[in-house]
ZAMARGU-4260 file (C-alpha; in steps of 0.2 Angstrom, whole numbers, plus 5000, padded with zeros to 4 digits):
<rodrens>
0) 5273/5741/5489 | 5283/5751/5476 | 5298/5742/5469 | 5314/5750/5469 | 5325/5751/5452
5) 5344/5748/5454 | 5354/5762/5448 | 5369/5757/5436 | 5387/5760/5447 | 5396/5774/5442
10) 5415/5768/5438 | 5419/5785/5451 | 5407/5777/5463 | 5418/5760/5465 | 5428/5756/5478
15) 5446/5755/5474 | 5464/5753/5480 | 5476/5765/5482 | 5495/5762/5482 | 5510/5776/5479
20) 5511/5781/5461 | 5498/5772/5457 | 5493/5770/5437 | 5481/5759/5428 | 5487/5762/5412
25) 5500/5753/5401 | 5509/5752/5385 | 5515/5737/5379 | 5533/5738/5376 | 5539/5732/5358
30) 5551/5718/5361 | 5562/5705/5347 | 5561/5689/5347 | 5575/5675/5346 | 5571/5656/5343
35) 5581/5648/5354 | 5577/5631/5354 | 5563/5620/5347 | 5557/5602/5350 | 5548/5594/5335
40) 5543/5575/5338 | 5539/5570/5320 | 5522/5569/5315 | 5512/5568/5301 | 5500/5580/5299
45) 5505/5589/5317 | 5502/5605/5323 | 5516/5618/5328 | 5518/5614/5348 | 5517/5628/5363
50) 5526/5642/5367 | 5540/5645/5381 | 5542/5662/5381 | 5559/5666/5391 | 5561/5684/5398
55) 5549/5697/5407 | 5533/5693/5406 | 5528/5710/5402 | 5539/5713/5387 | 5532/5694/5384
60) 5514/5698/5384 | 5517/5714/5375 | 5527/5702/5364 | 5510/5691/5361 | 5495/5708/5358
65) 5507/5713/5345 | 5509/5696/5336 | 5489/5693/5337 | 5485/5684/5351 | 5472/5700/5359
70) 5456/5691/5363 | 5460/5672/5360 | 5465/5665/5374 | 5451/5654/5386 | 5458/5654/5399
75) 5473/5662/5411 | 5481/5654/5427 | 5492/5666/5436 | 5504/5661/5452 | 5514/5675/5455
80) 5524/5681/5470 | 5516/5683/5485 | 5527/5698/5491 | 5533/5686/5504 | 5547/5694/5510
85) 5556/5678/5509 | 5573/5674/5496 | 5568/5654/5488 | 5582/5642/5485 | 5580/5625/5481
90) 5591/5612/5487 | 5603/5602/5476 | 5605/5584/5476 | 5611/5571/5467 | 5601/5558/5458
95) 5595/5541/5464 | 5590/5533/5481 | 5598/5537/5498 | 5607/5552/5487 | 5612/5566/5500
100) 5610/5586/5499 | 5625/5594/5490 | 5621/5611/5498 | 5607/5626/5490 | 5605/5636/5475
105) 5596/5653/5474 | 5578/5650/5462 | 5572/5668/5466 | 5567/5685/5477 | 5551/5686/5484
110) 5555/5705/5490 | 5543/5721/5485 | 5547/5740/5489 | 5528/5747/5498 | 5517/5747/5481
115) 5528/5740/5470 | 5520/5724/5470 | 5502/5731/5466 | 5508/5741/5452 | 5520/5726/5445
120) 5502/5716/5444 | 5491/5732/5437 | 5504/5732/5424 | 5502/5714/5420 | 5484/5711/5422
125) 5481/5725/5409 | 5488/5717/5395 | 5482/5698/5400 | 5465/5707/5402 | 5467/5711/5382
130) 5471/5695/5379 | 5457/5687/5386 | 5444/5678/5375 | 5427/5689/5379 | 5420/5671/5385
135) 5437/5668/5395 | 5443/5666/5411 | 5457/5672/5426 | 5463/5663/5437 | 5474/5671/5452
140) 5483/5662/5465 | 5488/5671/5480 | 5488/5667/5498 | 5482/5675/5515 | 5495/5690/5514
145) 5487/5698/5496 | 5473/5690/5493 | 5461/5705/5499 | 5472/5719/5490 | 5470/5708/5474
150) 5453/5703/5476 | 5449/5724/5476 | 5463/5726/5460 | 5454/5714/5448 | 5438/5721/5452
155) 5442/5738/5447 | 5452/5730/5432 | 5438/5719/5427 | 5425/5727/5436 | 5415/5721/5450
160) 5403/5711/5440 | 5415/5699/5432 | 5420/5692/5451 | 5413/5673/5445 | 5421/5666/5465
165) 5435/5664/5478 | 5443/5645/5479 | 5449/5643/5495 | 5462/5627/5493 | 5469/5619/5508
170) 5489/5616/5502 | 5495/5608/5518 | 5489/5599/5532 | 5496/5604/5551 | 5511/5599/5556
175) 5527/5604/5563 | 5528/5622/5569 | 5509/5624/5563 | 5501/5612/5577 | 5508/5625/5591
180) 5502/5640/5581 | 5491/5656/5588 | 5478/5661/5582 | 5475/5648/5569 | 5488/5641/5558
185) 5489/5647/5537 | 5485/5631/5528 | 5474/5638/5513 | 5476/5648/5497 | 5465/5659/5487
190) 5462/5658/5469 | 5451/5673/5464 | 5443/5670/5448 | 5436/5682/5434 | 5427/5682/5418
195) 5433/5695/5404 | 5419/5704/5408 | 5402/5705/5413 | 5394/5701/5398 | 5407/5687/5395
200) 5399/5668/5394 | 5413/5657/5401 | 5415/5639/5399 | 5409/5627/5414 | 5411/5611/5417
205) 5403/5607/5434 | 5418/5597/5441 | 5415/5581/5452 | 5427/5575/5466 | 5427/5555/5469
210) 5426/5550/5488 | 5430/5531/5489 | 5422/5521/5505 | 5426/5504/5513 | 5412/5493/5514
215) 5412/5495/5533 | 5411/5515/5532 | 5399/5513/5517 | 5387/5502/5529 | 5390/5517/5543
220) 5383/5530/5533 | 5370/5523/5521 | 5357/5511/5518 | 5358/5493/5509 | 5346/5483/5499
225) 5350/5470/5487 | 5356/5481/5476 | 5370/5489/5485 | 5373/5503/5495 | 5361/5519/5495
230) 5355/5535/5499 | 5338/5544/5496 | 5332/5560/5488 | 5315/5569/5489 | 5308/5567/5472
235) 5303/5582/5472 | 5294/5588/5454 | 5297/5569/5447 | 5280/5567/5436 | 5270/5551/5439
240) 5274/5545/5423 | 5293/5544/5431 | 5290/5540/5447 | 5281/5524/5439 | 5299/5521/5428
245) 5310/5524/5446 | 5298/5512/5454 | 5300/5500/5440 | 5317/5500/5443 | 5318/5497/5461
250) 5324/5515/5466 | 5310/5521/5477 | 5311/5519/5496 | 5296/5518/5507 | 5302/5524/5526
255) 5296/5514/5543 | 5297/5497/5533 | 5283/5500/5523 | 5281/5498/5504 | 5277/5511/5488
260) 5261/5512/5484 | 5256/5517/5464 | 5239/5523/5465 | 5233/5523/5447 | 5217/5532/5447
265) 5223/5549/5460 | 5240/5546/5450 | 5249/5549/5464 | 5263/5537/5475 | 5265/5536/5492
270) 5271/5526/5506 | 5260/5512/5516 | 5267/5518/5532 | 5266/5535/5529 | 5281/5546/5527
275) 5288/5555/5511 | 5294/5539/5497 | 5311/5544/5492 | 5322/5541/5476 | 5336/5533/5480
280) 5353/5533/5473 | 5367/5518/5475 | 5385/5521/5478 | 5397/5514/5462 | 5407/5497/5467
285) 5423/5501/5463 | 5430/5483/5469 | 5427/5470/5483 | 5426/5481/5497 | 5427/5497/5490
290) 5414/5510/5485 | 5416/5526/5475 | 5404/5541/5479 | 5404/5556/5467 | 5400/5573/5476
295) 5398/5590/5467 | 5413/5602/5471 | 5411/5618/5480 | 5422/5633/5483 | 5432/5623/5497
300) 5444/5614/5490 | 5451/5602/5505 | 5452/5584/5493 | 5468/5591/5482 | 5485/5586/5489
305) 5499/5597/5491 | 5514/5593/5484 | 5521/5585/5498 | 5509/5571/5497 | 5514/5567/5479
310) 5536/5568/5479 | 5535/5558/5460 | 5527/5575/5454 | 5541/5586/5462 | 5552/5597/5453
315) 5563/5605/5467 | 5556/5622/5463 | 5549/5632/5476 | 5530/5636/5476 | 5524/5621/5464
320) 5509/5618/5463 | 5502/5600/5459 | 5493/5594/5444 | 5478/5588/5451 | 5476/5607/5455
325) 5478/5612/5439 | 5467/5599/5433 | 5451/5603/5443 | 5457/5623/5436 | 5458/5617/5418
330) 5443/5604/5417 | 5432/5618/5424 | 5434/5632/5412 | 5442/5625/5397 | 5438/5614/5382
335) 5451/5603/5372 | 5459/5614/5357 | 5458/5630/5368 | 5472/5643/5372 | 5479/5643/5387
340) 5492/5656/5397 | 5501/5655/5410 | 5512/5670/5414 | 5522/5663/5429 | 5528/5647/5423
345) 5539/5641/5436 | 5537/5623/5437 | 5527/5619/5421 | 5511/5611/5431 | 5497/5622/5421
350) 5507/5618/5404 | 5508/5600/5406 | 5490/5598/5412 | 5486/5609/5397 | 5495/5596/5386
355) 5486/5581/5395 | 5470/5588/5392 | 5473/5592/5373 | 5473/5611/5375 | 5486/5624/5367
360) 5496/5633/5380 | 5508/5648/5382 | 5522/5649/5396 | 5530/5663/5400 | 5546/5666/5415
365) 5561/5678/5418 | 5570/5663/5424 | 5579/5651/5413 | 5579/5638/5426 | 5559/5638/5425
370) 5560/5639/5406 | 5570/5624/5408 | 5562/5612/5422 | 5543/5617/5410 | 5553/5610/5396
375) 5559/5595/5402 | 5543/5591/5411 | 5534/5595/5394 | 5543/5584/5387 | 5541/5570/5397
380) 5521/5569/5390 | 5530/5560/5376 | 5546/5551/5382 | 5536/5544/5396 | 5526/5532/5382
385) 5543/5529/5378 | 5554/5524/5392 | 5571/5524/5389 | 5583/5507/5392 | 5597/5508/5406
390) 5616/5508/5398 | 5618/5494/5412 | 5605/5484/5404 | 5615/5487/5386 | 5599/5495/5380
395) 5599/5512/5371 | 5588/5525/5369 | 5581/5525/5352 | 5570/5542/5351 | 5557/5534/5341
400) 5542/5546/5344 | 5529/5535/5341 | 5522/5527/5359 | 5515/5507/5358 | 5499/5512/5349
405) 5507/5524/5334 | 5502/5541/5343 | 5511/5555/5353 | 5507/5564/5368 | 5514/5580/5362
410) 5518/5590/5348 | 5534/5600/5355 | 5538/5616/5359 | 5549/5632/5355 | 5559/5642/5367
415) 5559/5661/5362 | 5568/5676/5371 | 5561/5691/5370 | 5569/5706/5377 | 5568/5726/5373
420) 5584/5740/5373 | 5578/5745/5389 | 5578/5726/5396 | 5592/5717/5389 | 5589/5697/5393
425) 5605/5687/5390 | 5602/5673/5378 | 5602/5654/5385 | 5614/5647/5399 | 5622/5636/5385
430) 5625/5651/5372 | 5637/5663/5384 | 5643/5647/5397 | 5663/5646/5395 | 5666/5634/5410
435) 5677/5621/5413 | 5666/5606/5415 | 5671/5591/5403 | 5661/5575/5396 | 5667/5560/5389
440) 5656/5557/5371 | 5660/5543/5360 | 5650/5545/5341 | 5648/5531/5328 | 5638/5534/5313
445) 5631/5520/5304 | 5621/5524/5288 | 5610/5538/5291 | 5610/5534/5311 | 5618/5542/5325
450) 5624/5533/5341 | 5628/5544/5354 | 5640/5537/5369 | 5640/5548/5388 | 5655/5538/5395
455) 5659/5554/5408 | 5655/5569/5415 | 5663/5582/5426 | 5656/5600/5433 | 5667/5610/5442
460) 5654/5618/5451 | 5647/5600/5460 | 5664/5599/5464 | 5666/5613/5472 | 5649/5608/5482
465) 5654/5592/5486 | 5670/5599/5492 | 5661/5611/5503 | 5646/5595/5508 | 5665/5587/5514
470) 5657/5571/5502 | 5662/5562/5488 | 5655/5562/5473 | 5648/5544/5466 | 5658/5537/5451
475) 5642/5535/5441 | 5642/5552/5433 | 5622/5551/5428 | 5618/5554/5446 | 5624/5571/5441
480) 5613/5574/5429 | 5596/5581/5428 | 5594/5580/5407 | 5603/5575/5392 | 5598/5583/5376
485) 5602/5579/5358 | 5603/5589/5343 | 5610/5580/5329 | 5610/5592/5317 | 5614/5609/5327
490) 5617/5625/5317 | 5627/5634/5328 | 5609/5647/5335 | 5596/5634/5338 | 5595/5621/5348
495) 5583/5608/5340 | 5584/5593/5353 | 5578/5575/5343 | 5579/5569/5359 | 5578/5574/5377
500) 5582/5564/5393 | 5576/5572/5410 | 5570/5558/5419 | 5554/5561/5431 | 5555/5562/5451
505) 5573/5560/5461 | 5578/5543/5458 | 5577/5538/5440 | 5595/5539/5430 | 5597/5547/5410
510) 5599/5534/5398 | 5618/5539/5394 | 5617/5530/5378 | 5604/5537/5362 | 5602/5531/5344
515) 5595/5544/5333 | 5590/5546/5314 | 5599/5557/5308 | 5589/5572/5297 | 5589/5571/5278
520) 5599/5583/5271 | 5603/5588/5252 | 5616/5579/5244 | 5634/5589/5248 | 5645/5590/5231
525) 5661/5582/5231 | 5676/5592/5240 | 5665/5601/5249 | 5665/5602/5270 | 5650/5594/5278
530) 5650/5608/5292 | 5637/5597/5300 | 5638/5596/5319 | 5629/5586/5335 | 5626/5596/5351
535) 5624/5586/5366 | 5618/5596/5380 | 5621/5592/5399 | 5610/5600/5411 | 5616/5596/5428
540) 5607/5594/5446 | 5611/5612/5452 | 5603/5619/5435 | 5619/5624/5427 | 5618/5618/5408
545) 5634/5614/5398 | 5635/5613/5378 | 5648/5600/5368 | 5648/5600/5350 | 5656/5588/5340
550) 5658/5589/5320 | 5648/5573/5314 | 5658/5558/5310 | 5660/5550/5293 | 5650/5534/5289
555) 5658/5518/5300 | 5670/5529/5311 | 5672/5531/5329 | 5680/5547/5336 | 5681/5548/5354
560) 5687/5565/5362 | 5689/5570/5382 | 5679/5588/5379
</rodrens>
């Protein structure tokens, strides 16, 4: 029989997709950068935190290869539009139980001219394919509409080779519309993932999913000894030397009631009523009548719940993805202290995962509000070791960043806006906002502390909802409010919040009340102006974010002003 000897592809002999004006080239634009705000919890010894990169993500990557990052990240989660067709909004309401709906917000266009969707990808997978660590890994979410023209795109990016597997995740279950519909119902998603190449050796960590059993379905499906609940194996190449140890140990099973057998002198174990002896392996007791199996995960992902089966983890932002996705994502293909990049933020799931697991992250949106919402949630890896006292109870919010045991949970964060003279970006919501919405702030300084008072807030634009909604707005003003942040030493471009309040979920309230070191400065000679100033930022529950600055109060005094 004569062997045949592969020849090597050709890149002309690959399949490929075609789209009008088609190119799979790119230069990377050369955008500026502007801090815009930064969130430092003190630290001793602490490591600068991640980055928020606000503006388009292809001016932001550009923004990254020139600023060194080609090749060093590990590992790149990508949910981008799905060329839907469809225009998202997100629903406002206000805070707290039993709150109603105030009416919708636009969150963003899901809307592509024939090709210009494949080519907005192209252009983006090009430069995260520079970035990519030569052992790294991409991950693409899509679903059922693009997932085939994408699947073809990044193996002619990446070439054919570096196609590692599919996912297939279910996201929802049937119900509703879905139960009556033809020709099968859309309930899963795709996540096509690649290495940087083929020679590329990327990180694995064999995940495990955790399937936890009554006793009564336990006794259904396996055997029982004394020992507990368990199922066999074929020993397969098992030595006798190990067969001896597992018999030692009570873990081989002889079938038709019979025993094991150890004969020493053939070296060989059998069974004394014939059949094969098997090794047998015990479910974990988890508590009285509950038993935990671990199973190895496939490509099928149908034990991860969407987001409508965990609300506490919910955002209001279209398309959100939960963390125990992101999880299984980040535990697979990452290591602690690695980069990782998510160039459609949205929500912030990958980032805050990436913060839980002790990696380094990069975000990156065109839209403040998901700038924003990642922030906040970012945030929150620390507060939420910290959780703030209700004003009703009389309690204040002291900022301390140090959780029960002396550590944090997160180093902070910088906002940067990067833009080019051909894509001009407006800066932050809260540098060109002139509105009319007003806040009630009461200041006292005593030594070098900070008390800072919300006694009333007012947006015009929940008023005009509410107006609209033909409802009332409730007297408590913090069921307005989505966050509070605090800047107690704000220099008129940066926003460098010691504090920031953006409670989790749709029911918890902001503190209202915060006591804050205030930062060591040099010693101001005599007869000069302190020009020192505290910037209290208000985000509210439509997204809208409204700045007051007040100059700092003397020692021992308590200005109050209606802004």
């Amino acid at each position: 029989m004569t062997s045949r000897t592969q020849k090597p592809v050709r890149v002309d002999d690959r399949i490929s997709l075609h789209w009008p004006r088609k190119r799979l080239r790119i230069k990377p634009s050369l955008p500026a950068a502007q801090q815009l705000e930064c969130f430092s919890p003190q630290r001793a010894g602490a490591e600068e935190g991640g980055l928020l990169l606000y503006g388009d993500n292809l001016d932001a990557l550009s923004w990254l290869l020139a600023n060194g990052y080609a090749g060093s990240v590990r590992l790149i989660y990508l949910d981008p539009p799905y060329n839907s067709n469809r225009a998202y909004a997100s629903r406002i309401r206000l805070r707290g139980k039993g709150q109603p709906t105030l009416g919708e917000v636009p969150a963003y266009e899901d809307v592509w001219q024939p090709g210009a969707y494949l080519q907005f990808l192209a252009d983006r997978l090009l430069l995260l394919r520079q970035l990519l660590h030569p052992d790294g890994t991409l991950w693409l979410h899509c679903d059922y509409r693009m997932q085939a023209h994408l699947l073809l795109l990044l193996s002619e990016i990446f070439g054919p080779e570096s196609h590692l597997n599919t996912v297939y995740w279910r996201s929802q279950t049937m119900r509703g519309a879905k139960v009556r519909s033809r020709f099968f119902p859309n309930s899963a998603q795709s996540i096509h993932i690649f290495r940087a190449s083929h020679r590329g050796k990327p990180v694995w960590n064999a995940p495990k999913r955790e399937v936890v059993l009554s006793e009564k379905a336990a006794a259904e499906q396996y055997m029982r000894d004394d020992h507990g609940f368990f199922r066999t194996s074929d020993p397969g190449a098992y030595s006798f030397e190990s067969l001896k140890a597992l018999f030692d140990d009570g873990r081989l099973y002889a079938p038709y009631g019979g025993r094991v057998v150890i004969d020493e002198d053939s070296r060989k174990v059998s069974a004394s009523n014939g059949g094969n002896i098997g090794v047998k392996y015990y479910l974990t007791r988890k508590s009285r009548n509950r038993y935990v199996l671990n199973r190895p995960v496939d490509n099928l992902w149908d034990d991860i719940v969407g987001l409508g089966t965990v609300p506490g983890e919910d955002e209001n932002y279209p398309t959100q993805k939960t963390e125990g996705l992101l999880r299984r994502v980040l535990e697979s293909a990452s290591q602690p202290g690695d980069l990782v990049l998510d160039p459609f933020v949205g929500s912030g799931t990958t980032l805050t995962v990436a913060q839980q697991l002790g990696c380094n992250w990069i975000g990156c949106d065109s839209a403040w509000r998901a700038v924003r919402t990642s922030a906040c949630r970012l945030s929150r890896c620390w507060t939420s070791q910290n959780p703030s006292p209700s004003v009703s109870e009389g309690g204040l919010s002291t900022g301390d960043p140090r959780a029960d045991n002396g550590s944090l949970a997160v180093c902070g964060y910088s906002i940067l806006r990067l833009s080019t003279e051909d894509s001009l970006h407006p800066g932050a919501p809260w540098q060109e906002r002139q509105d009319n919405a007003k806040a009630d702030i009461l200041l006292e300084r005593a030594a070098d502390r900070l008390t800072i008072r919300i006694e009333g807030f007012r947006s015009p634009q929940l008023h005009r909802m509410a107006s609209r909604a033909q409802m009332p707005l409730p007297r408590d003003w913090r069921r307005q409010v989505r966050a509070v942040l605090l800047d107690t030493d704000f220099d008129g471009e940066t926003l460098r919040p010691s504090q920031i309040d953006a409670p989790a979920g749709k029911n918890d309230l902001v503190a209202g009340a915060y006591s804050s070191p205030l930062p060591q400065r040099p010693p101001i000679p005599a007869g000069d102006p302190a020009d020192r100033y505290v910037a209290i930022l208000i985000v509210d529950v439509a997204g809208e974010e409204h700045l007051f600055v007040h100059p700092l109060p003397p020692r021992q005094s308590i200005p109050q002003e209606n802004l």
